[in-house]
PyMOL CGO cylinders between C-alpha atoms (Angstrom):
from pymol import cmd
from pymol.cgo import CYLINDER

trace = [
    CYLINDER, 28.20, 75.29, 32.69, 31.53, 74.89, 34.50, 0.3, 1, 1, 1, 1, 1, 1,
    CYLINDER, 31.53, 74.89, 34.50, 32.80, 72.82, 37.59, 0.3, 1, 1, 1, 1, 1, 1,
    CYLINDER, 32.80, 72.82, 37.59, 30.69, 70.20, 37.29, 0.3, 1, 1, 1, 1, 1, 1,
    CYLINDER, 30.69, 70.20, 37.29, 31.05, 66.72, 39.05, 0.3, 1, 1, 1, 1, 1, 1,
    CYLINDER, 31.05, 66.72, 39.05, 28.55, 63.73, 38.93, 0.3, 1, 1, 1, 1, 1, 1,
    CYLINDER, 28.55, 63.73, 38.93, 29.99, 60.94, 41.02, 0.3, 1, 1, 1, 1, 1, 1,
    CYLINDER, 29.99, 60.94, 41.02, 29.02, 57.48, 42.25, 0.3, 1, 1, 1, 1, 1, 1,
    CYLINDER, 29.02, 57.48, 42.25, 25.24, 57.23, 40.58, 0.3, 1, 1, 1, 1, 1, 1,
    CYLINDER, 25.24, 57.23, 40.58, 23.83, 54.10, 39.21, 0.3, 1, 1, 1, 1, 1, 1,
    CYLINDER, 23.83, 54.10, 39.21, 21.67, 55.04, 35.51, 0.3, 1, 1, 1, 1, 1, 1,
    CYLINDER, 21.67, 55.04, 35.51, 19.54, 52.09, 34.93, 0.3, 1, 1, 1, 1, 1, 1,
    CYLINDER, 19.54, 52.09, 34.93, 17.90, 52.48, 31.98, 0.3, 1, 1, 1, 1, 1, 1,
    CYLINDER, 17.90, 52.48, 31.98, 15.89, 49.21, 32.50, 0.3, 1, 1, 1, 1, 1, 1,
    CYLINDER, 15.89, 49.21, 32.50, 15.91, 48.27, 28.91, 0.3, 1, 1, 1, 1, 1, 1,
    CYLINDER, 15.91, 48.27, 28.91, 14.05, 50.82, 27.51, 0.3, 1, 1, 1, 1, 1, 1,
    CYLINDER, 14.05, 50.82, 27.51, 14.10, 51.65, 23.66, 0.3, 1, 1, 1, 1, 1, 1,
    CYLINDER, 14.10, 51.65, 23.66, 12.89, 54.97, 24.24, 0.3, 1, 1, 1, 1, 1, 1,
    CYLINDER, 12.89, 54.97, 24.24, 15.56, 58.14, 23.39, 0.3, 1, 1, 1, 1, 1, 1,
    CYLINDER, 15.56, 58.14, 23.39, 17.21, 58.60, 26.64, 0.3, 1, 1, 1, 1, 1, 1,
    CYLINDER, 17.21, 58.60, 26.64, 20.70, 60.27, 27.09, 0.3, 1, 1, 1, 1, 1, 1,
    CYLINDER, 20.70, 60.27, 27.09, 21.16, 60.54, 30.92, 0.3, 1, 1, 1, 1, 1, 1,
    CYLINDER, 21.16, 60.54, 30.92, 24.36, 62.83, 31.12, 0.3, 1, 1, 1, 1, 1, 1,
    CYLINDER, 24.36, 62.83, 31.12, 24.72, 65.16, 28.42, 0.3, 1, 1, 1, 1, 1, 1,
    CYLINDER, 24.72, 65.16, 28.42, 26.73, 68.59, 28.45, 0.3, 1, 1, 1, 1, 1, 1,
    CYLINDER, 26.73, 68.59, 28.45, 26.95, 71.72, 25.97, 0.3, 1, 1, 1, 1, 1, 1,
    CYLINDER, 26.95, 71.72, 25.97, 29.30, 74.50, 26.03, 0.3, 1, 1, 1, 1, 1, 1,
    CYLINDER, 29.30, 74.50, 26.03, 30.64, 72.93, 29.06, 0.3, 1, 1, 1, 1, 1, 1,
    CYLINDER, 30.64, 72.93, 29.06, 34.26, 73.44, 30.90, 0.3, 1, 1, 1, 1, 1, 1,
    CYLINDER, 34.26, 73.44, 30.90, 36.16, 71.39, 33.54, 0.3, 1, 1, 1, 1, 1, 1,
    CYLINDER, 36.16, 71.39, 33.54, 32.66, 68.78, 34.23, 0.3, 1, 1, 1, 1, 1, 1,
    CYLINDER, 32.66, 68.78, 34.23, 33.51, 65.57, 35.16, 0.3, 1, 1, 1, 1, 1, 1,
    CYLINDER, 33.51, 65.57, 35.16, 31.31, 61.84, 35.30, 0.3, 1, 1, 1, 1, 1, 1,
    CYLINDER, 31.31, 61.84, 35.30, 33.29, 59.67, 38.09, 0.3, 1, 1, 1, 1, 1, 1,
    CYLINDER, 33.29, 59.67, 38.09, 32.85, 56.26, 39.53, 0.3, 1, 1, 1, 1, 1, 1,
    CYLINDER, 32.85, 56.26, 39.53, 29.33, 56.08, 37.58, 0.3, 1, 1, 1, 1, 1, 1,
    CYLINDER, 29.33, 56.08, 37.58, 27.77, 52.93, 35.92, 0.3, 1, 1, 1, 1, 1, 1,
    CYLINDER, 27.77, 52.93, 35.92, 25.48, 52.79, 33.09, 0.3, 1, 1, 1, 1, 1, 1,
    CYLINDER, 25.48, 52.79, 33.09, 23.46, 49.96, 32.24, 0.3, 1, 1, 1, 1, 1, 1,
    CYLINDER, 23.46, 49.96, 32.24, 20.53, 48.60, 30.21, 0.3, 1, 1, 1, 1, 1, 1,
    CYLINDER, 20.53, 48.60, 30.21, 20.30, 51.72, 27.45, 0.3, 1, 1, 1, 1, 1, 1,
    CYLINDER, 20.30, 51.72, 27.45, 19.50, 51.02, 23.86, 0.3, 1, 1, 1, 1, 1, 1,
    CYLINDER, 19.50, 51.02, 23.86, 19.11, 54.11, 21.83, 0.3, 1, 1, 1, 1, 1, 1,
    CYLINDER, 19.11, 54.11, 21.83, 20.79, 57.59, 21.96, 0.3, 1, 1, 1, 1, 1, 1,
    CYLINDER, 20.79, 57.59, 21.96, 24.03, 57.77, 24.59, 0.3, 1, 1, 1, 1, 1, 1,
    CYLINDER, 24.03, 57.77, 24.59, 24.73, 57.57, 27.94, 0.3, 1, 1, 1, 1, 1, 1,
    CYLINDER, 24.73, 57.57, 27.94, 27.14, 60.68, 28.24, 0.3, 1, 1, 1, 1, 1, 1,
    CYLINDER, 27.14, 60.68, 28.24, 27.12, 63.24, 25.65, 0.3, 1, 1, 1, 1, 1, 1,
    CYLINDER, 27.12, 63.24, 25.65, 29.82, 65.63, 25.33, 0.3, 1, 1, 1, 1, 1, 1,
    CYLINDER, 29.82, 65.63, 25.33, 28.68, 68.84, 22.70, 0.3, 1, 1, 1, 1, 1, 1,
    CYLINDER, 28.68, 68.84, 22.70, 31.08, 71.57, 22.51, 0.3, 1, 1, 1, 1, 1, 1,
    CYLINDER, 31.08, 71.57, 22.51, 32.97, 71.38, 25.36, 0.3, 1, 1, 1, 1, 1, 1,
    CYLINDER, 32.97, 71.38, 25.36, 36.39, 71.59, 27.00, 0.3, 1, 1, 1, 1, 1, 1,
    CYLINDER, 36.39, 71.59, 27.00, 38.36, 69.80, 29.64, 0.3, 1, 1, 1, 1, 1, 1,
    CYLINDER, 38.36, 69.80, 29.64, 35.96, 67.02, 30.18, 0.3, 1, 1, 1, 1, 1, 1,
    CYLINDER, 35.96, 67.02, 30.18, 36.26, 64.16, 31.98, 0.3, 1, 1, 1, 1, 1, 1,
    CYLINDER, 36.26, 64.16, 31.98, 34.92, 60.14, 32.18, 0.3, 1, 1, 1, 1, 1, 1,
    CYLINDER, 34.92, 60.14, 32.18, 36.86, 58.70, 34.95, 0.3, 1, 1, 1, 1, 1, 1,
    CYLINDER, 36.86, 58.70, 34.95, 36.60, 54.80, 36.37, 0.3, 1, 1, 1, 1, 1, 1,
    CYLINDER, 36.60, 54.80, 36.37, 33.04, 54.27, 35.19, 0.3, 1, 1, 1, 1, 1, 1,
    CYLINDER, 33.04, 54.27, 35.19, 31.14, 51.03, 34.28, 0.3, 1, 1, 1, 1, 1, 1,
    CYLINDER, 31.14, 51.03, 34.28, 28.87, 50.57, 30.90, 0.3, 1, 1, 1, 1, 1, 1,
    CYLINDER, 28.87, 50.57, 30.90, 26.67, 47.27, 30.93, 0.3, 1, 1, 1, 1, 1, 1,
    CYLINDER, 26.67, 47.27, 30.93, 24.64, 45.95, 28.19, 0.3, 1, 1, 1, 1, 1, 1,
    CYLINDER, 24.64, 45.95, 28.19, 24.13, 49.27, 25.85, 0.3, 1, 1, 1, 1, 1, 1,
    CYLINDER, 24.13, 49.27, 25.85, 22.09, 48.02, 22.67, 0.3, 1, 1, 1, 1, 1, 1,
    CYLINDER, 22.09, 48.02, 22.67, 20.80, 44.61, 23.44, 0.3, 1, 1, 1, 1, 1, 1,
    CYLINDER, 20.80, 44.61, 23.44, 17.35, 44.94, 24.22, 0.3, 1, 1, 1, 1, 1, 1,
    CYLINDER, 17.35, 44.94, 24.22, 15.13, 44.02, 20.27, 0.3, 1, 1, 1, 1, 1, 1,
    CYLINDER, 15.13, 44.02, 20.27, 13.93, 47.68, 18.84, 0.3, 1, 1, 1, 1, 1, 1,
    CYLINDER, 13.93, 47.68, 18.84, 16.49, 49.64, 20.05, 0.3, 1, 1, 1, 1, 1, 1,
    CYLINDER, 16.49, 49.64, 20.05, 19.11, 52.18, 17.94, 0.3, 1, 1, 1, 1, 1, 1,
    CYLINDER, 19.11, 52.18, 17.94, 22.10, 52.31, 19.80, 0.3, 1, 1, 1, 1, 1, 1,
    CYLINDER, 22.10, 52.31, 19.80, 25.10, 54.51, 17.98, 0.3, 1, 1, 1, 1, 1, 1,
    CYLINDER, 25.10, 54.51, 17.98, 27.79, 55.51, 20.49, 0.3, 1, 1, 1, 1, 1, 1,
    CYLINDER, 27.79, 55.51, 20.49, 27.61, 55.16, 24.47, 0.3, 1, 1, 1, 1, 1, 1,
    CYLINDER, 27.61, 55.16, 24.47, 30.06, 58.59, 24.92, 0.3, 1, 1, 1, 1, 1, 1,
    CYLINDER, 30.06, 58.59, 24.92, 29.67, 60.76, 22.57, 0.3, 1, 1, 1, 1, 1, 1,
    CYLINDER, 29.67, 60.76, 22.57, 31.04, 64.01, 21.07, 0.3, 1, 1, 1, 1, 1, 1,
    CYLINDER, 31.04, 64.01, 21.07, 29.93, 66.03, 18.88, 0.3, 1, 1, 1, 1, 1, 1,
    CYLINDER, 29.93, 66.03, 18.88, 29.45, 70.11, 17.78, 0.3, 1, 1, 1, 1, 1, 1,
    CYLINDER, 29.45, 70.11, 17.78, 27.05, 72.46, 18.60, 0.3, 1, 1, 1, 1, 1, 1,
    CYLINDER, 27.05, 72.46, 18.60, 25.69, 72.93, 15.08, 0.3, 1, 1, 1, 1, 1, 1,
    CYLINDER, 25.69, 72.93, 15.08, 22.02, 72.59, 15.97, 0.3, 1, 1, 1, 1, 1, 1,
    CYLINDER, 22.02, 72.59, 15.97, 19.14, 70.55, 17.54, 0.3, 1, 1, 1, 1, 1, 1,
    CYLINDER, 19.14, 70.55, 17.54, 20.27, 67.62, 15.37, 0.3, 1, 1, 1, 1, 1, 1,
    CYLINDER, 20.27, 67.62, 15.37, 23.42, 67.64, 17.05, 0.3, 1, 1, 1, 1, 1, 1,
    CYLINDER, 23.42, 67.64, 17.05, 21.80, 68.49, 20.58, 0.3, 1, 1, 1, 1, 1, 1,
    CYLINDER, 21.80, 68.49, 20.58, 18.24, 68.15, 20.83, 0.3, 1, 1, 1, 1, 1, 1,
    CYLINDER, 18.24, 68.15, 20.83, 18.21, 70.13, 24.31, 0.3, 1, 1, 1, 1, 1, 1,
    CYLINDER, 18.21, 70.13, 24.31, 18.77, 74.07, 24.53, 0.3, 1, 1, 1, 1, 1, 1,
    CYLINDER, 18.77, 74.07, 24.53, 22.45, 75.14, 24.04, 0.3, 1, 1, 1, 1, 1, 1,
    CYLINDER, 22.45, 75.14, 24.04, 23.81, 78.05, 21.98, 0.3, 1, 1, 1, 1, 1, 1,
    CYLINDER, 23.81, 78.05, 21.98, 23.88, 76.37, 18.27, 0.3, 1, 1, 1, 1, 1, 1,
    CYLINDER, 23.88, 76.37, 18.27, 27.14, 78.16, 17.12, 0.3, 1, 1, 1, 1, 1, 1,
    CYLINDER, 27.14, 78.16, 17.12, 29.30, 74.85, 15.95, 0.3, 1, 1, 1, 1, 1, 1,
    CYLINDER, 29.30, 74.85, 15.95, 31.74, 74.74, 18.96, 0.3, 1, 1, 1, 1, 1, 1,
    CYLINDER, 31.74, 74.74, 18.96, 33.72, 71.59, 18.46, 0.3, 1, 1, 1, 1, 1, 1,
    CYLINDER, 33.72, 71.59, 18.46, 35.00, 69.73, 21.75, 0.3, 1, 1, 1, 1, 1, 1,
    CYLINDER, 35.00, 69.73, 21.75, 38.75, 69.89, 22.97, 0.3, 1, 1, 1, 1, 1, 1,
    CYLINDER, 38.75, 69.89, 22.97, 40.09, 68.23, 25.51, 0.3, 1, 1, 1, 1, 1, 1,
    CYLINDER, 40.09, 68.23, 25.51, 38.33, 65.08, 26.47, 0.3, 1, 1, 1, 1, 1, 1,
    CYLINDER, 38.33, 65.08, 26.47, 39.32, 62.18, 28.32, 0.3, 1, 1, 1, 1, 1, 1,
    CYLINDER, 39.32, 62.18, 28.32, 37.36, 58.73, 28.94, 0.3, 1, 1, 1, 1, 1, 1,
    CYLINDER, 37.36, 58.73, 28.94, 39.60, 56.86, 31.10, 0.3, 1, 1, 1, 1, 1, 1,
    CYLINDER, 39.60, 56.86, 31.10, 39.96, 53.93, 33.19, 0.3, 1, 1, 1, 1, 1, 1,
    CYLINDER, 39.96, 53.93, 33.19, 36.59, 52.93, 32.01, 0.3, 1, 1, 1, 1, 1, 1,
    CYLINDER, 36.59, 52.93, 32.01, 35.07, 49.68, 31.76, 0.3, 1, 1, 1, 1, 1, 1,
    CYLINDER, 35.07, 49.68, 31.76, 32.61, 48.56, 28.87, 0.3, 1, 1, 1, 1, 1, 1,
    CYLINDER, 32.61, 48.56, 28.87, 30.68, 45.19, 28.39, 0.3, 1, 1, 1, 1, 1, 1,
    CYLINDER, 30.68, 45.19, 28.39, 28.42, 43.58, 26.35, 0.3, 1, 1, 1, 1, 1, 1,
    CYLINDER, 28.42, 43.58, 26.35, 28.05, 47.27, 24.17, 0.3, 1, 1, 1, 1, 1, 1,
    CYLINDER, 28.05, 47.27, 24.17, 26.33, 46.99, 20.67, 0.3, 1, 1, 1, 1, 1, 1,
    CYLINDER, 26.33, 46.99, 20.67, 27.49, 49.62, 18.46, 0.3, 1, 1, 1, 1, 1, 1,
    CYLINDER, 27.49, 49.62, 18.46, 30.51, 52.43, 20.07, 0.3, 1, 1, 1, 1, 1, 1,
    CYLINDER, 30.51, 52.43, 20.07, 31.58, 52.37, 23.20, 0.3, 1, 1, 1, 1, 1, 1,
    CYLINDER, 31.58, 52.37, 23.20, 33.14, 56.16, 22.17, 0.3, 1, 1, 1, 1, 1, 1,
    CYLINDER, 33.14, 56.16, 22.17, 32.75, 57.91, 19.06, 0.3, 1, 1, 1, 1, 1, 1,
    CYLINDER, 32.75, 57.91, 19.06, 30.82, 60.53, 16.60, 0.3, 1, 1, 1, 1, 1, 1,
    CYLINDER, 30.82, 60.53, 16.60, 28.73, 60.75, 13.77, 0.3, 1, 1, 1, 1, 1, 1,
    CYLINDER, 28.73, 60.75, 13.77, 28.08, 64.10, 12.54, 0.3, 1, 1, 1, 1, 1, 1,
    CYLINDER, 28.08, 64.10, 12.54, 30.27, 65.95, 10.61, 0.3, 1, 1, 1, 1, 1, 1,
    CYLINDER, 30.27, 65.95, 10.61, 30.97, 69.70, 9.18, 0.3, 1, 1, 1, 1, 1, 1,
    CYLINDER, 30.97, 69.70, 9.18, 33.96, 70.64, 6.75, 0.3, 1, 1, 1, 1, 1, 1,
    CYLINDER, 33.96, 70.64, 6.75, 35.00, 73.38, 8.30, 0.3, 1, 1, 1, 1, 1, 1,
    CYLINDER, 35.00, 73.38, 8.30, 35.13, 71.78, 11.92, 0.3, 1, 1, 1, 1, 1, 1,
    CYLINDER, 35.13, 71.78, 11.92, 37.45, 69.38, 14.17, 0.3, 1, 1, 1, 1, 1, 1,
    CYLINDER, 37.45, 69.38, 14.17, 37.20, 68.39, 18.06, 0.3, 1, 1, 1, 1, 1, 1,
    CYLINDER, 37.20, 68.39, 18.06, 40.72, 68.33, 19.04, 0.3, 1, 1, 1, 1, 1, 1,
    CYLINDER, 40.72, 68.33, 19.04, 42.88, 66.44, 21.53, 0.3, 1, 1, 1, 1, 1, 1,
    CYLINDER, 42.88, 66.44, 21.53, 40.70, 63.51, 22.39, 0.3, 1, 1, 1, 1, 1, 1,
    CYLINDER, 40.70, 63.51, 22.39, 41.70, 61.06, 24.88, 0.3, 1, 1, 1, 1, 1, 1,
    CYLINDER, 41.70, 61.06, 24.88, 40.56, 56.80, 25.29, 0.3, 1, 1, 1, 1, 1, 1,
    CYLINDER, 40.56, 56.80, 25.29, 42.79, 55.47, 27.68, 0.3, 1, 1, 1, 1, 1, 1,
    CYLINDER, 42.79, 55.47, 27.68, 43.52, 52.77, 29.74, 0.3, 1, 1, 1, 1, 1, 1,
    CYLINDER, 43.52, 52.77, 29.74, 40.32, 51.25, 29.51, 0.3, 1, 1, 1, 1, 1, 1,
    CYLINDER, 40.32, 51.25, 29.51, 38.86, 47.82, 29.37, 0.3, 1, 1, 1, 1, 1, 1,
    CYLINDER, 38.86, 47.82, 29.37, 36.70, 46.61, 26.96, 0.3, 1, 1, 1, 1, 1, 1,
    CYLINDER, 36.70, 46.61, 26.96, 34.71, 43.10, 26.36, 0.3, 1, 1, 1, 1, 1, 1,
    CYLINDER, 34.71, 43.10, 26.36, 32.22, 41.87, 23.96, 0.3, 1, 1, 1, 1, 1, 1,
    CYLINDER, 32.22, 41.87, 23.96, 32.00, 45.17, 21.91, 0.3, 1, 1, 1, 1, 1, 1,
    CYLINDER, 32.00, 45.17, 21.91, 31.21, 46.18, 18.75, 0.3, 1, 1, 1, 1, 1, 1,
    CYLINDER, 31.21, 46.18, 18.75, 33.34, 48.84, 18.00, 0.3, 1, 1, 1, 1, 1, 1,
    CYLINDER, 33.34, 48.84, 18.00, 35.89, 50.57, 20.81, 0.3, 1, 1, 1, 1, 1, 1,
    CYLINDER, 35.89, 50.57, 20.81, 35.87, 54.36, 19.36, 0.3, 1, 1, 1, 1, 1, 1,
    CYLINDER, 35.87, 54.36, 19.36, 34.46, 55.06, 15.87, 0.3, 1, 1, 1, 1, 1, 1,
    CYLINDER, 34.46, 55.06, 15.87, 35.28, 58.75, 15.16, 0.3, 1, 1, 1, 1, 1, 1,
    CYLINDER, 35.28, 58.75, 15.16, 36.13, 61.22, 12.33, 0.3, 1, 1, 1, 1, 1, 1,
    CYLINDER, 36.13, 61.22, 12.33, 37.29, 64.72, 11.74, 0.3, 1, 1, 1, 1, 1, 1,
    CYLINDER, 37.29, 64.72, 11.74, 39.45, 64.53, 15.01, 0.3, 1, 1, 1, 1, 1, 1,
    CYLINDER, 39.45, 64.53, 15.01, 42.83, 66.23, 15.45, 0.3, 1, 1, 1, 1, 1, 1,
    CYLINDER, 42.83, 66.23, 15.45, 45.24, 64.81, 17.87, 0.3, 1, 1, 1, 1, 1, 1,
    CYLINDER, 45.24, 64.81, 17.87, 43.45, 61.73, 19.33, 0.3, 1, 1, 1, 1, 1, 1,
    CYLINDER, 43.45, 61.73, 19.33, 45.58, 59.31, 21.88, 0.3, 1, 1, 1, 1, 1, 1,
    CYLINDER, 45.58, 59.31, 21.88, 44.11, 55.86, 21.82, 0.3, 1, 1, 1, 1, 1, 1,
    CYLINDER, 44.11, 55.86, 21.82, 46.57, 53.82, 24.15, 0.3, 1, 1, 1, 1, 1, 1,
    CYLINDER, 46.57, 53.82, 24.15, 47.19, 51.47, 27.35, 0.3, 1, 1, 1, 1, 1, 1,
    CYLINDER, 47.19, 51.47, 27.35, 43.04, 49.83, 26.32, 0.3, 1, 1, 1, 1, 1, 1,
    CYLINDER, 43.04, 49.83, 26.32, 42.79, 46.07, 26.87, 0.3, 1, 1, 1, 1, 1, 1,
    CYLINDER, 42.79, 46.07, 26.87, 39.98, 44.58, 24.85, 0.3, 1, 1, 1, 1, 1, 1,
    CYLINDER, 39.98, 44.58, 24.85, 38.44, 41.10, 24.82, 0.3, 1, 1, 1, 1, 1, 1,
    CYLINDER, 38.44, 41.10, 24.82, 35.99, 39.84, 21.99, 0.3, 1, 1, 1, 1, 1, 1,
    CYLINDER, 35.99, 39.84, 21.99, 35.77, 43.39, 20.14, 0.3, 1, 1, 1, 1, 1, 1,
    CYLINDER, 35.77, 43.39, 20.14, 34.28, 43.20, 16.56, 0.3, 1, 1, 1, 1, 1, 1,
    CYLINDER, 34.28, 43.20, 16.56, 36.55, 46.67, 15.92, 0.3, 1, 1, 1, 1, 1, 1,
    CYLINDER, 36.55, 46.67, 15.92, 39.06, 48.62, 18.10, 0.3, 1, 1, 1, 1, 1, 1,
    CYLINDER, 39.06, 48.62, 18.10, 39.49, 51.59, 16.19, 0.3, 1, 1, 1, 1, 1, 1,
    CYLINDER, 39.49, 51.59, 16.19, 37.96, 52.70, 12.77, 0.3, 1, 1, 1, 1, 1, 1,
    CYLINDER, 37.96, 52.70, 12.77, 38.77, 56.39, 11.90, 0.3, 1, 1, 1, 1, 1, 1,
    CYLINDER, 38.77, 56.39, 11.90, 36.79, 57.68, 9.35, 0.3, 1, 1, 1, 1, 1, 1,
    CYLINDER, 36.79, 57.68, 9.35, 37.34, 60.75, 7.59, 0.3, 1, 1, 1, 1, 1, 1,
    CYLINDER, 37.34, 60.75, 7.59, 33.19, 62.14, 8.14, 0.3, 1, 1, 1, 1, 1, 1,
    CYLINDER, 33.19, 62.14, 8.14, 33.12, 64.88, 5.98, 0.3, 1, 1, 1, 1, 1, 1,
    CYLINDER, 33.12, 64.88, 5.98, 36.22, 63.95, 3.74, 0.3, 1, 1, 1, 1, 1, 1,
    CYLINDER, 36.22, 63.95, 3.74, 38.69, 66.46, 5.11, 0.3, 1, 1, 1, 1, 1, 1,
    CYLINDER, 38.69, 66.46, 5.11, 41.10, 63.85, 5.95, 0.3, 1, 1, 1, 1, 1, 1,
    CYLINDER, 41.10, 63.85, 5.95, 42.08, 63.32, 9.54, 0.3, 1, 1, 1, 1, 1, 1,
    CYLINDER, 42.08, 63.32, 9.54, 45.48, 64.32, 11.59, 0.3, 1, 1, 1, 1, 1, 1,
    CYLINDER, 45.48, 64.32, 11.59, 47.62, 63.13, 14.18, 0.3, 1, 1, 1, 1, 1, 1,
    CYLINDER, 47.62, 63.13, 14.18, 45.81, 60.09, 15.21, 0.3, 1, 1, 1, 1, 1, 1,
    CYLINDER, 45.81, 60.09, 15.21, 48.43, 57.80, 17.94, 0.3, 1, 1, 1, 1, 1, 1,
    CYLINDER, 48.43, 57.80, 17.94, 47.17, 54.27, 18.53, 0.3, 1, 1, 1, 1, 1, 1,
    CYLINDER, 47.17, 54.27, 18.53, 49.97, 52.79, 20.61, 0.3, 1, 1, 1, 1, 1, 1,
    CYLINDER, 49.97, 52.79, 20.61, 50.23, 50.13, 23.68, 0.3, 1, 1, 1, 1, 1, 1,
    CYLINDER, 50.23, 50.13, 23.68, 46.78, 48.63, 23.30, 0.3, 1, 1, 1, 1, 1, 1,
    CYLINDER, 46.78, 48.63, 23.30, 46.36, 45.02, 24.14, 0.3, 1, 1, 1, 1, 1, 1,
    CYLINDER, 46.36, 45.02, 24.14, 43.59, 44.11, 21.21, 0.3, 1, 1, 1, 1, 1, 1,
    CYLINDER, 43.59, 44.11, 21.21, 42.78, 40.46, 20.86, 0.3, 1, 1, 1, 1, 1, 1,
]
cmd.load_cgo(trace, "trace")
């Protein structure tokens, strides 16, 4: 998939508790999520980025992600490799492609129980590369991004309110991690 553009929908995932990721990409180039809001998920994430390149979150809205009682919520933007359906439950090519070049900007996330951006599955041999969280605003959170086994990652220009965590890097599969720049974030 290539030359993709989803702008100005509403996702309402009324509370529900059920496994529900309404934007997800694989093997993807140049797809973009603009002016969207996402509200009222619990479990899984609301964009999912898996193996892809030159992808874009631009001026969107997350609401309440993770409050509703029996819920599992990990990350709301996600990225991760295609290693297999554990990774990417849909139909993609399973072939670990890693993501580079992706950029969640100008975003605005409230009221978020667990990531607003971030991973969780990891492979020794594999890195998504230049990863971009900027200038976006961020209150009542858990975490702000919660990654590992990243190479070059810009985290700068965020504004956060009332966030339990702004940035944990983790190593994930213990390879260490490289070239992470945190700079010109207003944390409180």
């Amino acid at each position: 998939a290539s030359h993709i553009t989803i702008e100005g929908i509403t996702f309402d995932g009324v509370n529900t508790v059920n496994t529900i990721t309404p934007v997800a990409f694989a093997h993807a180039t140049d797809c973009k999520v603009i002016n969207c809001t996402f509200k009222n998920f619990n479990t899984w994430h609301n964009i999912e980025f898996n193996g892809c390149n030159y992808c874009y979150v631009d001026h969107c809205t997350f609401l309440n992600y993770g409050l509703t009682s029996g819920g599992s919520p990990t990350e709301v933007i996600q990225i991760d490799y295609c290693g297999g359906s554990e990774q990417y439950p849909w139909n993609c090519k399973y072939d670990n492609t890693t993501c580079d070049h992706i950029y969640i900007r100008n975003c605005d996330f409230r009221d978020i129980v667990g990531a607003c951006f971030g991973n969780h599955s990891f492979n020794s041999s594999l890195r998504h590369n230049n990863i971009y969280f900027e200038n976006n605003y961020l209150v009542e959170v858990d975490y702000g991004v919660f990654m590992g086994d990243i190479n070059n990652i810009f985290i700068r220009y965020n504004k956060t309110e009332k966030v339990r965590m702004f940035v944990e890097c983790k190593e994930g599969s213990g390879q260490g991690l490289f070239n992470w720049y945190i700079e010109q974030n207003d944390v409180d």
